[in-house]
C-alpha positions in Angstrom: 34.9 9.5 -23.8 34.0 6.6 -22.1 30.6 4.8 -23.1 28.3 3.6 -20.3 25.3 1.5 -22.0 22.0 3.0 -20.3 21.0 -0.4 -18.9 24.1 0.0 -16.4 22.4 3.0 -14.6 19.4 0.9 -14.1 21.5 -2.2 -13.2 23.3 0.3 -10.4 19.9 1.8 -9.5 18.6 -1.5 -9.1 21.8 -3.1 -6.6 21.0 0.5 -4.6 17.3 -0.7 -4.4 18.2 -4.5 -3.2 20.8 -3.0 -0.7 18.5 -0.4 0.9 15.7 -3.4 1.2 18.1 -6.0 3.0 19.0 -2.9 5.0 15.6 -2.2 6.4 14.4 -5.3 7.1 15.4 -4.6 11.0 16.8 -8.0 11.3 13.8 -9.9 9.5 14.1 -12.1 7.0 13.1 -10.2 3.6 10.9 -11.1 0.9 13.5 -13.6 -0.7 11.6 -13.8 -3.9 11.2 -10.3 -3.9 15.1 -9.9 -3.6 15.9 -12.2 -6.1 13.6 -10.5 -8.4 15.2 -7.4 -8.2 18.7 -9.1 -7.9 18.2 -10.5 -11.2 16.7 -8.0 -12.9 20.0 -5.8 -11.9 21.9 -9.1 -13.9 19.5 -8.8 -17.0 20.0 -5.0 -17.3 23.9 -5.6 -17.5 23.2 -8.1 -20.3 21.1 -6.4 -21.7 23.5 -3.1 -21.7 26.5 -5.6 -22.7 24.6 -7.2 -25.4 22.9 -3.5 -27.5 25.6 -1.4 -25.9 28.5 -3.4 -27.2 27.0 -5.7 -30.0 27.9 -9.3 -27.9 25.6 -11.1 -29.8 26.7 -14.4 -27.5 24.5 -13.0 -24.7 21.3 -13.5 -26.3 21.0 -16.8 -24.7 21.7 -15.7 -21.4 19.3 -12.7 -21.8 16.4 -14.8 -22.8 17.0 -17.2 -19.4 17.1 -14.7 -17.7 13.9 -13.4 -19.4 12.2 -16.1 -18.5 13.0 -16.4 -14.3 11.5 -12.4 -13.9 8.0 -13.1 -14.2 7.7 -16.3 -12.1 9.5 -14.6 -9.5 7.2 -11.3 -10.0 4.3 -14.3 -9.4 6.3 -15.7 -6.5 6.7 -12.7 -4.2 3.1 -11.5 -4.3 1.3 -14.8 -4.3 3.4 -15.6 -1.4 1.3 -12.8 0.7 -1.9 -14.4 0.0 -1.5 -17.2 2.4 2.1 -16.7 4.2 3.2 -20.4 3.6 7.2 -20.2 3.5 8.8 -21.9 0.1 9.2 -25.3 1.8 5.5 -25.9 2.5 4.7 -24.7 -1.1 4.7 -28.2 -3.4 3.6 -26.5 -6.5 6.7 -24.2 -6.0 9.4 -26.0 -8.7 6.5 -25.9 -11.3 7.9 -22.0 -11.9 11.2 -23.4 -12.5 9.6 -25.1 -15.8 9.2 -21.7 -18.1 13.0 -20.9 -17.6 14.2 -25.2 -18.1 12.2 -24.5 -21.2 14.0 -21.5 -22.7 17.2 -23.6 -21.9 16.1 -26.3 -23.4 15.1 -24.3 -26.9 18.9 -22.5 -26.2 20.5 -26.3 -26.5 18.2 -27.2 -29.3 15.4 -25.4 -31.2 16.6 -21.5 -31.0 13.2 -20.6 -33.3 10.3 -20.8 -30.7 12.4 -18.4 -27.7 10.8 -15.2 -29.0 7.3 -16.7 -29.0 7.8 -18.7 -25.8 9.0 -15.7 -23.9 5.8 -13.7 -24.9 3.8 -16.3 -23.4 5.6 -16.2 -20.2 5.6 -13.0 -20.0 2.0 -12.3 -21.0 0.8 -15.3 -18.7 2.6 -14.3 -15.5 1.1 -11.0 -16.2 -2.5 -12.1 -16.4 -2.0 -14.3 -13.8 -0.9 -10.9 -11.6 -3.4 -9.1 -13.0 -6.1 -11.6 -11.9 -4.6 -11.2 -8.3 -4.8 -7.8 -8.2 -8.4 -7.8 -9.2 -9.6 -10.0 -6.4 -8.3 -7.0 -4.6 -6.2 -5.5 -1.5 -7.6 -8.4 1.0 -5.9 -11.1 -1.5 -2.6 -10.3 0.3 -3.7 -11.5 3.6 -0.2 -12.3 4.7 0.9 -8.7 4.0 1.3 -6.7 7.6 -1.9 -4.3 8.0 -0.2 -1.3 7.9 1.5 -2.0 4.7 -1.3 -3.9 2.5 -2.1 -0.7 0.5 1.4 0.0 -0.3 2.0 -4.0 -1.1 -1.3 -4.3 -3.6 -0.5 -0.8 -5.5 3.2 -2.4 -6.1 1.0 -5.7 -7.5 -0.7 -3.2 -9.7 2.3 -1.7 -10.9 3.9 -5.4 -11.3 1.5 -6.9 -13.2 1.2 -3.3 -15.7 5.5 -4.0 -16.5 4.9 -7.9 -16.7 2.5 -7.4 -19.3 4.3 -4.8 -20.4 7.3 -6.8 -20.9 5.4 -8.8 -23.2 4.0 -6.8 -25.7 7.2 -4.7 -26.2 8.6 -8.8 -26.9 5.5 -8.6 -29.4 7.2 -5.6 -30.8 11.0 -6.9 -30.7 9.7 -10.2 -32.6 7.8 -7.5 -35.5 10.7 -5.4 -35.8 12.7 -8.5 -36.9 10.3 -10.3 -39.1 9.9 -6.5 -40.9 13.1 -5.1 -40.7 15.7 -7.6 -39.6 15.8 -6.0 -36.1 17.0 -2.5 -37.4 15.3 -1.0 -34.7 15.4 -3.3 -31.9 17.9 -1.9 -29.8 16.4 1.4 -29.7 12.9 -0.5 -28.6 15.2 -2.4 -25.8 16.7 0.6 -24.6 13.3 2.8 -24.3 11.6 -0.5 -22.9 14.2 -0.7 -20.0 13.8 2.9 -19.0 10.5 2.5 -18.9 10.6 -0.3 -16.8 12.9 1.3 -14.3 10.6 4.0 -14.2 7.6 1.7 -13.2 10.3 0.1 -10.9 10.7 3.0 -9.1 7.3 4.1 -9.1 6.7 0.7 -7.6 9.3 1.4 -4.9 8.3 4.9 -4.1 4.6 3.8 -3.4 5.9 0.6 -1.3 7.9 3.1 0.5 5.4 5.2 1.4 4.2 5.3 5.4 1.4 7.1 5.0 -2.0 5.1 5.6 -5.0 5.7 3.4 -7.9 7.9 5.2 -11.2 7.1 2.9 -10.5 3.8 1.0 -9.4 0.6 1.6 -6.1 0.7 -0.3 -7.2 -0.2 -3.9 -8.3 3.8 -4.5 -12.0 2.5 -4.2 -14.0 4.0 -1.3 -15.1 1.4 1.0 -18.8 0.0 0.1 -20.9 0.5 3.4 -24.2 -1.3 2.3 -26.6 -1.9 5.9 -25.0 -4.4 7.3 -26.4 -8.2 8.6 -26.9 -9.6 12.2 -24.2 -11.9 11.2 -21.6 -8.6 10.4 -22.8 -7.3 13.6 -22.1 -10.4 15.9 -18.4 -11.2 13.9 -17.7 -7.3 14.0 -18.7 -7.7 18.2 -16.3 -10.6 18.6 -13.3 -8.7 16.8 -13.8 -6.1 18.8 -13.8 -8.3 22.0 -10.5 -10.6 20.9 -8.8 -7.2 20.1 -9.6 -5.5 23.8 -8.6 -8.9 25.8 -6.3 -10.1 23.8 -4.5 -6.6 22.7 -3.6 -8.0 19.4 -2.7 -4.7 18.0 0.6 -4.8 19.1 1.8 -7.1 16.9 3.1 -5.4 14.6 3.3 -8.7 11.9 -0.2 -8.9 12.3 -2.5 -9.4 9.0 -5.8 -10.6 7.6 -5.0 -14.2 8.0 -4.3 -14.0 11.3 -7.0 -12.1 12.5 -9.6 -14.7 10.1 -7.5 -18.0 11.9 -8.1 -16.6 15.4 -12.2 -16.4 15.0 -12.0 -19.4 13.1 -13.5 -17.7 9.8 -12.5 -16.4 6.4 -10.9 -13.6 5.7 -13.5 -12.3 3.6 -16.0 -12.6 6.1 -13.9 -10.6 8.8 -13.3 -8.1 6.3 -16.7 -7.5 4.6 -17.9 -7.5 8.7 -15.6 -4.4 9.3 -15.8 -2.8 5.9 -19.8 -2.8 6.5 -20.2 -2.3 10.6 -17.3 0.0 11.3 -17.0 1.8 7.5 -13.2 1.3 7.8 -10.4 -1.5 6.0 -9.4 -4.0 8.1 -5.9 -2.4 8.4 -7.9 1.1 9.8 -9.3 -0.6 12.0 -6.2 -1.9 13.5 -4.8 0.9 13.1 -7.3 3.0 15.7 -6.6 0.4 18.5 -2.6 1.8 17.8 -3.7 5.0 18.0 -5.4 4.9 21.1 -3.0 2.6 23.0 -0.9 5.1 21.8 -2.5 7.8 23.7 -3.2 6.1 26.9 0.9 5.2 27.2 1.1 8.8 26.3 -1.0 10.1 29.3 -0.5 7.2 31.9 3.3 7.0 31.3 6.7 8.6 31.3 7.8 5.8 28.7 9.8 7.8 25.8 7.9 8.1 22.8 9.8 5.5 20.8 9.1 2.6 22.9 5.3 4.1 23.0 5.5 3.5 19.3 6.7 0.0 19.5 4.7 -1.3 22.5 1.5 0.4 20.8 2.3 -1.7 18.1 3.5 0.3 15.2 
């Protein structure tokens, strides 16, 4: 019987996953950190099912590398929706080279600190997520309206399997100062099921079309405390760029946009909506579709798909 190391499967699942994202991107660019997160991750499961399944102890190296690129990237392709700025106009961006360079460099010449380096990665990335997903659904300002929900309950998820990652390297590092490692491969094995469950999880719910009805994408229900003149009169002028402008059908169109176009923050526009109209940003958008949607529908003979698509979803 031939033996197929459990890690394969995921690595397979994982190409499937990559292929089907390229695929409907509709001509778009995707997320290219995104991709390469997931691309890599594929390349870590089949060193990591090379390495327990077949005892290559000469991968260990590349496995830790490897190690250390997944959680920068995971930082990469969410904090890349806060503010929409491509790679190029990002200086900071070759500072999250500098966790993997470091594993390398212990590779070359001091093996001892990679297991404790890595935790730290991994544990620090996974704050760092963490602390973006607290600040909440309106931190991913670049992410399209009707897709914000989706893209902060996939930070969630991130940011759970980053930190994840870590303490089951807290584990690993535990199991071999107690037993020699003895039961390190089982703890591998689980610990990549589990993450290509939360993978998955993460892609179902990024999948998903359906818009929330009652909350403003984080699960919360959306605070409507009386709002101020000054919600009242920005709430007034969205509605008014909206209507003479029709900026609903863009279909790219985010929080960012909408806060550079009244020449305010995206907090402000969003707490203005949240309190005046009871709704997310992304809702409200969403009924100016709805009823462009209706008036093509009664004042046209346009087929329904270019309806869809001229209403702007």
């Amino acid at each position: 019987m031939i033996f197929v190391p459990l890690p394969y499967v995921v690595a397979l699942l994982l190409a499937i996953l990559l292929i089907q994202m390229v695929r409907r991107s509709d001509g778009n660019k995707p997320n290219l950190f995104f991709a390469a997160l997931i691309a890599v991750y594929a390349l870590q499961s089949l060193v990591i099912g090379t390495r327990w399944g077949y005892d290559i102890v000469a991968l260990l190296p590349v496995q830790a590398i490897l190690a250390a690129i997944i959680p920068a990237l995971a930082w990469l392709s969410f904090e890349g929706l806060r503010d929409g700025r491509s790679p190029r106009n990002r200086p900071l961006l070759l500072l999250h080279a500098l966790p993997a360079l470091m594993i390398l460099a212990f590779v070359a010449f001091w093996p001892m600190p990679i297991s404790l380096a890595l935790i730290v990665i991994f544990l620090g990335y996974g704050s760092a997520l963490t602390w973006l997903a607290w600040l909440g659904p309106n931190a991913l300002g670049s992410s399209r309206l009707d897709g914000v929900g989706n893209a902060y309950r996939a930070l969630q998820i991130t940011a759970f399997a980053i930190l994840g990652s870590g303490f089951i390297d807290v584990i690993i590092s535990l199991d071999f100062a107690e037993t020699g490692g003895t039961h390190s491969g089982g703890i591998v094995a689980i610990g990549n099921v589990l993450a290509l469950l939360i993978l998955g999880t993460s892609a179902t719910v990024a999948g998903t079309s359906q818009p929330a009805s009652e909350d403003d994408g984080s699960g919360n229900e959306i605070p409507s405390p009386v709002p101020s003149a000054e919600d009242a009169r920005i709430a007034a002028s969205l509605d008014e760029l909206m209507q003479t402008r029709s900026l609903h059908r863009d279909v790219d169109l985010n929080l960012n946009r909408l806060a550079r176009k009244m020449g305010l923050s995206t907090r402000q526009v969003s707490g203005a909506v949240n309190r005046v109209k009871a709704m997310s940003v992304s809702q409200y958008v969403n009924d100016f579709r709805v009823k462009e949607a209706c008036r093509l529908l009664a004042n046209t003979d346009d087929p329904i798909t270019r309806i869809i698509f001229d209403a702007g979803f």
